[in-house]
C-alpha positions in Angstrom: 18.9 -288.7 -211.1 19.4 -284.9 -211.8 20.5 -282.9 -208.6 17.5 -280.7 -208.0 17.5 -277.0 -207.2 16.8 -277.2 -203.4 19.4 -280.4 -203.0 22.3 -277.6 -204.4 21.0 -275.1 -202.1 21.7 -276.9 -199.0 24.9 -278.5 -200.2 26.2 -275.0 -201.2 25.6 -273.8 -197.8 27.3 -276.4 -195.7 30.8 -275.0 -194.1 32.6 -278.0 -192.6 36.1 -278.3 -193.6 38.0 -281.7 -194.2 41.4 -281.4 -192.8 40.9 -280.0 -189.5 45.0 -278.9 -187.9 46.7 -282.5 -187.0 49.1 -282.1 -183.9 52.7 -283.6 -181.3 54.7 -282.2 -178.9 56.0 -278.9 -178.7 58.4 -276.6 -176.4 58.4 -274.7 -180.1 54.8 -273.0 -179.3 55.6 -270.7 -176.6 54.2 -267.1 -178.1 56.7 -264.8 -179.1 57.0 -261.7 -177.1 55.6 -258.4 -178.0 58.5 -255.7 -178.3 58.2 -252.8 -175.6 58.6 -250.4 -177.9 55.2 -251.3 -179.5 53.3 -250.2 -176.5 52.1 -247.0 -177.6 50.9 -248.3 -181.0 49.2 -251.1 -178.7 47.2 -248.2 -176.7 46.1 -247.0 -179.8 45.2 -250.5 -181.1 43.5 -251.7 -177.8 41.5 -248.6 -177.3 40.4 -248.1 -180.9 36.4 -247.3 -181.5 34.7 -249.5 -183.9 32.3 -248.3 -186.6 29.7 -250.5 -186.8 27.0 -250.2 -190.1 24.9 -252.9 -192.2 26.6 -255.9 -193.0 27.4 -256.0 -196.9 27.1 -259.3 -198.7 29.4 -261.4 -198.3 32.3 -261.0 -200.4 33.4 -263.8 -202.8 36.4 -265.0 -201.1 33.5 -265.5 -197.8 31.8 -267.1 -200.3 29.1 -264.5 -202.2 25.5 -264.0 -201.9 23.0 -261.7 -200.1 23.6 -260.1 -197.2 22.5 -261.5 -194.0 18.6 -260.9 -192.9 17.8 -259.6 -189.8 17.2 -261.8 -186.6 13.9 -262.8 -185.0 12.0 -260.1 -184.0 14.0 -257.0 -186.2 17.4 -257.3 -185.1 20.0 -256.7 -188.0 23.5 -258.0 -188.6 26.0 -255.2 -188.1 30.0 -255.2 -189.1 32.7 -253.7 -188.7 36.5 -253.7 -189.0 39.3 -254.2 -186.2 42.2 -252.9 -187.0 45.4 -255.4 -185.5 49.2 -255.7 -185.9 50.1 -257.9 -189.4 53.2 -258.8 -187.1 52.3 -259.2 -183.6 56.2 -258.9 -182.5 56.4 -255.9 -184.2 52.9 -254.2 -183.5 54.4 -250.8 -184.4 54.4 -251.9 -187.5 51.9 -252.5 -190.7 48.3 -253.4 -189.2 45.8 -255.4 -191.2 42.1 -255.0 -191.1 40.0 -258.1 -189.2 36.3 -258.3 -190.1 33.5 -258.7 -187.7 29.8 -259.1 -187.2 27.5 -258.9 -184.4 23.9 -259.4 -183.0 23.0 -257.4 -180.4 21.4 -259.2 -177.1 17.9 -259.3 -176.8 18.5 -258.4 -173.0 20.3 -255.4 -173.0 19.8 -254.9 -168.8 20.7 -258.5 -168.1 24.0 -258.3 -170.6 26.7 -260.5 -169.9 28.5 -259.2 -172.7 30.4 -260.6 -175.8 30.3 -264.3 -177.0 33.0 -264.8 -180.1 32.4 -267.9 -181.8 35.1 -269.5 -184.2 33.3 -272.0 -186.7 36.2 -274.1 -187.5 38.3 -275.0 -190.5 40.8 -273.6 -190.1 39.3 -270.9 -193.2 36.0 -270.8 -192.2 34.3 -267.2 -192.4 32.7 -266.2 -189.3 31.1 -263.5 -191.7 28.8 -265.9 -193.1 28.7 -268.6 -190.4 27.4 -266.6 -187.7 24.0 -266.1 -189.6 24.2 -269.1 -190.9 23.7 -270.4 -187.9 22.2 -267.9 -185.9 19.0 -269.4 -185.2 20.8 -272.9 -182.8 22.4 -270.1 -181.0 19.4 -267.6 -180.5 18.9 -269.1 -176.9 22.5 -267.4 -176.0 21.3 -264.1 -177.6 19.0 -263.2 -174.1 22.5 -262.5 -172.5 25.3 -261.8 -174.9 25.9 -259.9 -178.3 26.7 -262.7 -180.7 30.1 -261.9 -182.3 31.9 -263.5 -185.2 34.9 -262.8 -187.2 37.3 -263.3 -190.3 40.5 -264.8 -189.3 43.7 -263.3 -190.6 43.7 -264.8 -194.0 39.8 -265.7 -194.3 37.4 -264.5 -195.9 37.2 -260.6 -195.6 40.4 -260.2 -193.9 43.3 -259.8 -195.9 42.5 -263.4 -197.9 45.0 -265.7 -199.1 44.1 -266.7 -202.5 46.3 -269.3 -204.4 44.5 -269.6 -207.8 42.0 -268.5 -210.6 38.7 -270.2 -210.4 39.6 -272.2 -213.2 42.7 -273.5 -211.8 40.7 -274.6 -209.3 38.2 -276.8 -210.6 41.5 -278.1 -212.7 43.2 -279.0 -208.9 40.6 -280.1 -207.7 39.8 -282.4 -210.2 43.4 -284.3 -210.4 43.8 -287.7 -209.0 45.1 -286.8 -205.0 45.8 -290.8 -204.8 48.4 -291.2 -207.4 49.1 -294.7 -208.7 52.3 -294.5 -210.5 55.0 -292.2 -210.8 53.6 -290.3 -213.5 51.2 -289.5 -211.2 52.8 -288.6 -208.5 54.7 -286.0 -210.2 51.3 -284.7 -211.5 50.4 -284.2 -208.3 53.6 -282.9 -207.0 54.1 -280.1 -209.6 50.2 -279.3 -208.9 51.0 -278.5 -205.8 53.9 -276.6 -205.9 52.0 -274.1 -208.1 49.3 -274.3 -205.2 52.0 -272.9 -202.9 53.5 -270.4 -205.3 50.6 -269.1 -205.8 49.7 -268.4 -202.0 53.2 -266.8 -201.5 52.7 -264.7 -204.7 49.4 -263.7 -202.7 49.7 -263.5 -199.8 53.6 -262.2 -199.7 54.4 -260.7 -196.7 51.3 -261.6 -194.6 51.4 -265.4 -195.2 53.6 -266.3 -192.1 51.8 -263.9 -190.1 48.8 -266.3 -190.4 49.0 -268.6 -187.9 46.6 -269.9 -185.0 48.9 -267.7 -182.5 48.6 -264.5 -183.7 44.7 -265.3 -184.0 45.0 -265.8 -180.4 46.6 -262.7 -179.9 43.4 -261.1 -182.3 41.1 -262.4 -180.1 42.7 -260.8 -176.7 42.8 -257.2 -178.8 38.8 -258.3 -179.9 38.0 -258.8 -176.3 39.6 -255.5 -175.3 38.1 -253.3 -177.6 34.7 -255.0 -177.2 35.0 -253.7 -174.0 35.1 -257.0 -172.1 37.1 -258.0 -169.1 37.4 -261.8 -169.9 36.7 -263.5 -173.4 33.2 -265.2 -173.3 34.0 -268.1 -176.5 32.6 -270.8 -178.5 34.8 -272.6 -180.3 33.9 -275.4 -182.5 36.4 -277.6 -184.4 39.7 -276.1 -184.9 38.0 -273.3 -182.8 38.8 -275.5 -180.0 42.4 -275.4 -181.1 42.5 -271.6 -181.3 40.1 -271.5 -178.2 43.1 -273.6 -176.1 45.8 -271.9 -177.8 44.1 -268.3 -176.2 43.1 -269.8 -173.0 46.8 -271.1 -172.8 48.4 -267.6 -173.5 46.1 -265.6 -171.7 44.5 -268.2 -169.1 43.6 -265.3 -166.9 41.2 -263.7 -169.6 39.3 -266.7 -170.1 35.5 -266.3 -169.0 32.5 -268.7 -170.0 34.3 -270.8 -172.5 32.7 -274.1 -174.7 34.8 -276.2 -176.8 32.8 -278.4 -179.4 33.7 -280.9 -181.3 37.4 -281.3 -180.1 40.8 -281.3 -181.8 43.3 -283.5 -180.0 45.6 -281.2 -179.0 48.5 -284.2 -178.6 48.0 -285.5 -181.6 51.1 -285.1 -184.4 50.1 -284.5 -188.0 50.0 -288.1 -189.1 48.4 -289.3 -186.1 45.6 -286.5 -185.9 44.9 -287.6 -189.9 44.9 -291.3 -188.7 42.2 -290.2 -186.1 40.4 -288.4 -188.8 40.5 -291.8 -191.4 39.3 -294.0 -188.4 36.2 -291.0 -187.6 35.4 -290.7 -191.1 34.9 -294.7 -191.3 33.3 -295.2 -188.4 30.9 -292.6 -189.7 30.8 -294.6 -192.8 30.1 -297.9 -190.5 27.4 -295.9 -188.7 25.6 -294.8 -192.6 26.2 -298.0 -193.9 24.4 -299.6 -190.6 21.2 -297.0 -191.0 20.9 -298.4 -194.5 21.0 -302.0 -193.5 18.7 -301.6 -190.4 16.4 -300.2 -193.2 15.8 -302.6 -195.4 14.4 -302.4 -198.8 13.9 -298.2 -198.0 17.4 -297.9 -198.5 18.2 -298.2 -202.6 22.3 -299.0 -202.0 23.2 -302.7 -202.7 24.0 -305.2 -200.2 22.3 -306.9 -197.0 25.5 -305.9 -194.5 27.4 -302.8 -193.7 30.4 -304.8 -195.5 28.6 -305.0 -199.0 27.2 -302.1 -199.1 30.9 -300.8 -198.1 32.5 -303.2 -200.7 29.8 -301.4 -203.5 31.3 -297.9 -202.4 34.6 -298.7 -202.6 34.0 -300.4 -206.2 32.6 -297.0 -207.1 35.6 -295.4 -206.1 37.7 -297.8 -207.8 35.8 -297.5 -211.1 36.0 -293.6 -210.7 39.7 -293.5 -210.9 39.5 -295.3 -214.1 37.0 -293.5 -216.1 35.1 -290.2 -214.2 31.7 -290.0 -215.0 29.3 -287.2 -216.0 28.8 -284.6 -213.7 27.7 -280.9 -213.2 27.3 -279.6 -216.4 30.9 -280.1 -218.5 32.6 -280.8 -215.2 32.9 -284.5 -214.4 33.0 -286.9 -211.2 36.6 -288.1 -210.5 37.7 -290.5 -207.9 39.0 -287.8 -205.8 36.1 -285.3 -205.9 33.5 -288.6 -205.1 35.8 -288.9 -201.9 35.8 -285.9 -200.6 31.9 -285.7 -201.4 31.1 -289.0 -199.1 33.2 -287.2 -196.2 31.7 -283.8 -196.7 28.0 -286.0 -196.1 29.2 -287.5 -193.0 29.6 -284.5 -191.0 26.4 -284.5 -190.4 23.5 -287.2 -190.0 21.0 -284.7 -191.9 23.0 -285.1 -195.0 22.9 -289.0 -194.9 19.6 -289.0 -197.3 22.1 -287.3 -200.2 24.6 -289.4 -199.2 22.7 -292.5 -199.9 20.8 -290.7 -203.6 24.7 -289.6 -204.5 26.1 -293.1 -204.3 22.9 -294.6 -205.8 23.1 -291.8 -208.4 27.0 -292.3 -209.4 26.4 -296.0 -209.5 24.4 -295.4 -212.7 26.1 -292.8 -214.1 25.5 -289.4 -212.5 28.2 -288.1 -210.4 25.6 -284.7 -209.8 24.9 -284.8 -206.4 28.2 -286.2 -205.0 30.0 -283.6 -207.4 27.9 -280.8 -205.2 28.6 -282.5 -201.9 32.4 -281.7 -203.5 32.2 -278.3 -204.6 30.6 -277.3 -200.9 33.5 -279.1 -199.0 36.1 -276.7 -201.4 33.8 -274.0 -201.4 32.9 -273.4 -204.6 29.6 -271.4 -205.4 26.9 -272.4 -208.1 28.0 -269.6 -210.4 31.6 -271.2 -210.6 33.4 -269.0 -208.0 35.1 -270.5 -205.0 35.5 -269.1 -201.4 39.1 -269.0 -200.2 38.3 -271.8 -197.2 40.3 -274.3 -198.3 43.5 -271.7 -199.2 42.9 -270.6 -195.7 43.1 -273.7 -194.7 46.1 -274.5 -195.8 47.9 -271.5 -195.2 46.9 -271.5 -191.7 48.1 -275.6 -191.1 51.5 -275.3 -192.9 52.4 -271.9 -190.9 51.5 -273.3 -187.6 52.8 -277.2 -188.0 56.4 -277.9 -188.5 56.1 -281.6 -190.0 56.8 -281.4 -193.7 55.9 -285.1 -194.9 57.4 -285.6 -198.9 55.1 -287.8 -201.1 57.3 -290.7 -200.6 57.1 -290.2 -197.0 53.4 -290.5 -197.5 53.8 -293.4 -199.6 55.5 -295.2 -196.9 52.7 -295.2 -194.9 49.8 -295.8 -196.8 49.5 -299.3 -195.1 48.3 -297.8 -191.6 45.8 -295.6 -193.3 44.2 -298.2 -195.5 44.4 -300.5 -192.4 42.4 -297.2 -190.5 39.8 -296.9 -193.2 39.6 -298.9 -196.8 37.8 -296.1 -198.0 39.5 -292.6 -197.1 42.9 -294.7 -196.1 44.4 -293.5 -199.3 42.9 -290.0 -199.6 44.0 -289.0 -196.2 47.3 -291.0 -195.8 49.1 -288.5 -199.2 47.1 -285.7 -197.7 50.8 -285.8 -195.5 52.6 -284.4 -198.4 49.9 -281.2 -198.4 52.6 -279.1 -196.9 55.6 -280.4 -198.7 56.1 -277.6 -200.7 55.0 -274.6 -198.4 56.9 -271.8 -198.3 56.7 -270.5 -194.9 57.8 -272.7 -192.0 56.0 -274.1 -189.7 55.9 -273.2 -185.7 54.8 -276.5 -183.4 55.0 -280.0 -183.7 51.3 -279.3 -181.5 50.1 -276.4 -179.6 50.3 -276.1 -175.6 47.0 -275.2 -174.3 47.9 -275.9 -170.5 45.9 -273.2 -169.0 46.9 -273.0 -165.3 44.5 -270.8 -163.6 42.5 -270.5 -166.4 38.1 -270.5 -165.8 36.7 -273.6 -166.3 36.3 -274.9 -169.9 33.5 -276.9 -171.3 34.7 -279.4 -173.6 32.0 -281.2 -175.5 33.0 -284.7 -177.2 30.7 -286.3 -179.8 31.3 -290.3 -179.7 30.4 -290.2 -183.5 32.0 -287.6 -184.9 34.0 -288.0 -188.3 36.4 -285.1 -188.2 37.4 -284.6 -185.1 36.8 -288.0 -183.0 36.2 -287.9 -179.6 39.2 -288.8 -178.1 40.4 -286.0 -178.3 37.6 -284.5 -175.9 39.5 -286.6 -172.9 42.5 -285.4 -174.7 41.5 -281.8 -174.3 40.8 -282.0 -171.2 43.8 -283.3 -170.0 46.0 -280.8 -172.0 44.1 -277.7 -170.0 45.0 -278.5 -167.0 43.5 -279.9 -163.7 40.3 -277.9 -162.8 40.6 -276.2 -166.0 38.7 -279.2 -168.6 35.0 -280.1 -167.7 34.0 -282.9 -170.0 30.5 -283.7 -171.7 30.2 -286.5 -173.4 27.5 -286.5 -176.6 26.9 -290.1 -177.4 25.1 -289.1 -181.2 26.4 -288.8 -184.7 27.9 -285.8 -186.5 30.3 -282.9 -186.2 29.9 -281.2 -183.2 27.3 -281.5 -180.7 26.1 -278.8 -179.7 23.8 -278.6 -182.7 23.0 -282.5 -182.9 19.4 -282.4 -181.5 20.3 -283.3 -177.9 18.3 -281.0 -175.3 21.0 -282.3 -172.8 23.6 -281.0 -174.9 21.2 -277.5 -175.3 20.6 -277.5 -171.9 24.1 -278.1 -170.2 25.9 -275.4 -172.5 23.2 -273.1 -171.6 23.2 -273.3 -168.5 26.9 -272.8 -168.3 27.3 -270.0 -170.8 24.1 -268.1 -169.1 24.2 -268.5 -165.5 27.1 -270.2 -165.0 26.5 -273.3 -164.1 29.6 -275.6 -164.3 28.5 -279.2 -165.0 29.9 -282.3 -163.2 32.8 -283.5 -165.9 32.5 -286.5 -167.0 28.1 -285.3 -167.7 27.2 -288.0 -170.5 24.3 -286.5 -172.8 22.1 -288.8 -175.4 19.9 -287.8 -177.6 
């Protein structure tokens, strides 16, 4: 079944991320203080005037293509750069440049001001997901200019970049469940080069990368947007860096809305247990839809455990002898993994789902190839986006736990008891930091936010990446009277965007007039 043209062009655009951060328990995570002496540089910084003009297209570390069209009703995109400390305990020092975007509100006399979103990751552009998305936010735009930025280290600003496009699609490509020991020295020495390449990079900047010193971005954002608190929507690990902010500077919170939620308590090894138990319950929950349909579905078996068993067959097969896939470039047992988890974030990409597997089980590894390439961000014309460098960057400078391969070896058994599909995939994921250069700073991050507005935290009882535990998690961490909880009891990552008016409506009516929900508010669809 050949992939067709408008099948690539949604898979390309998808954004969601894998490994969101893992998290434990952490005195380690208080910020470091900013040096007096720096507080004429921070003036400067704080009071800067930004120069806002078209947005260019995106460049290719934010992933390439056109730049972004204007809104409903004429409104363009407009960016700019923020100028911010590259060490935020030395702000008199070298600065780095931050990229931004904005949408002006339609309502300019009933403003509220600024609402920054973070999309999650961590390495996911703001550049590109902002319009992306644009038009499930559009209700927000009657009161607030929609902002969205590059992270230090993403996309436009100051990228880490650890390889060539070809080495990519080489790493990529390699067996990320080794077998033997051969293998596991393949793997190792690939991913040492992974690191040196970063460091070589990155240099200087790459400890400066971390999920505190974004905080400490988005306070300076806020100031020089002119804003008295910081109006936030923070989705995924945006919820981490959201409760990291509301945490250091719990005074400067204002409407805030945490969607699909990162459990803040949760080590490294037990936030990627979480994520192989959400990933196969998501699995369950495809495999069910198939069953419940009958002879519409084309995958073999009669019960979510055959049709399961037939994946997992697939996978097996895979690791034995890839088959054909895009072009020279050929399906591997790795890259049909990640492709199945990439579909699962989101109930609309179930139909490829179902035509990949079908697809690979005769021979064409196409579809669940492209389902790959979006997850790792690599573009049609060959060319990757840094997201996944980003992403690991940003995890091994902000978590301490560096897990060996034999560590992760040792523990196989509780991941393939978690999920007999992503089990293995997930369970060496571990080792990803083994060989990082840079240290790591928490074993979790505080976000206890004493006096801190309230926070909506949204839960999605079917999410794969970031199950919703750690909603009630969340919630806890922040602090009583801090937390308000909405439960979404639907399917996907995130909720806000799941097709629940509930969802719409409660997060509306919060973010607009300031309507603070009851917690413990349970939306359906």
């Amino acid at each position: 079944m050949p992939i067709s043209a408008a099948q690539r062009a949604a898979l390309l655009t998808a954004t969601a991320v894998l490994f969101v951060a893992g998290c434990s328990d952490g005195g380690d995570s208080a910020a470091a203080p900013v040096k007096p002496s720096g507080t004429g540089r921070l003036s400067a910084l704080t009071t800067q005037k930004l120069s806002w003009a078209p947005c260019p297209a995106p460049s290719a570390a934010e992933g390439g293509g056109a730049p972004p069209s204007p809104l409903p009703g004429g409104t363009p995109w407009e960016c700019s750069f923020l100028q911010a400390p590259l060490d935020w305990s030395v702000p008199e020092g070298e600065t780095i440049e931050l990229a931004l975007i904005r949408a002006k509100a339609r309502d300019s006399a009933k403003r509220i001001g600024s609402l920054v979103f973070n999309f999650g990751g961590p390495g996911g552009s703001g550049i590109t997901g902002l319009p992306g998305f644009a038009s499930d936010y559009e209700s927000l735009r009657t009161r607030y200019d929609l902002v969205s930025f590059d992270p230090r280290g993403v996309g436009r600003s100051d990228p880490v970049e650890c390889a060539t496009d070809k080495e990519l699609d080489a790493y990529y490509a390699l067996d990320f469940t080794p077998d033997d020991t051969a293998e596991e020295r393949t793997l190792s020495d690939a991913q040492k080069r992974y690191a040196q390449g970063c460091e070589r990079d990155a240099g200087a900047a790459l400890p400066h990368v971390g999920t505190e010193n974004a905080a400490r971005d988005l306070d300076l954002m806020r100031q020089v947007l002119g804003d008295e608190k910081l109006h936030y929507f923070g989705i995924s690990y945006g919820t981490e860096l959201g409760g990291v902010y509301a945490h250091m500077f719990p005074k400067n919170v204002g409407r805030a809305v945490f969607d699909a939620v990162v459990d803040p308590d949760a080590g490294v090894e037990d936030g990627a247990l979480g994520q192989a138990r959400g990933f196969q319950l998501a699995l369950d929950n495809f495999a069910r839809d198939c069953v419940d349909r009958g002879d519409e579905c084309t995958l073999p078996g009669s019960t979510v455990a055959e049709i399961e068993a037939g994946i997992t067959n697939l996978l097996t097969a895979l690791d034995k002898e890839p088959i054909a896939g895009i072009g020279d470039r050929k399906l591997t047992q790795t890259q049909a993994t990640n492709g199945i988890a990439q579909a699962l974030y989101s109930k609309k990409f179930w139909p490829y789902l179902e035509q990949g597997l079908d697809a690979a089980d005769g021979g064409d590894g196409a579809l669940l190839l492209a389902l790959s390439d979006s997850m790792n961000g690599r573009g049609e014309n060959g060319s990757y986006s840094n997201i996944q460098a980003a992403n690991a960057a940003i995890n091994c400078v902000d978590f301490k736990e560096r897990y060996t391969l034999g560590q992760a070896k040792e523990r196989l058994g509780k991941f393939r008891e978690a999920s007999p599909v992503f089990g293995d995939y997930m369970g060496w994921a571990l080792a990803s930091c083994a060989q990082w250069p840079v240290p790591g700073l928490w074993e979790h991050p505080d976000v206890s936010a004493p006096g801190s507005a309230p926070i909506l935290v949204v839960g999605n009882t079917g999410d794969p990446a970031t199950p919703y535990e750690g909603a009630r998690s969340m919630v806890d961490a922040l602090g009583k009277g801090v937390g308000v909880e909405v439960t979404y009891e639907g399917e996907g990552h995130g909720a806000y965007n799941g097709g629940s008016a509930c969802v719409k409506k409660t997060v509306d009516e919060y973010l607009l007039a300031g309507k603070v929900p009851a917690s413990g508010t349970v939306c359906k669809k």
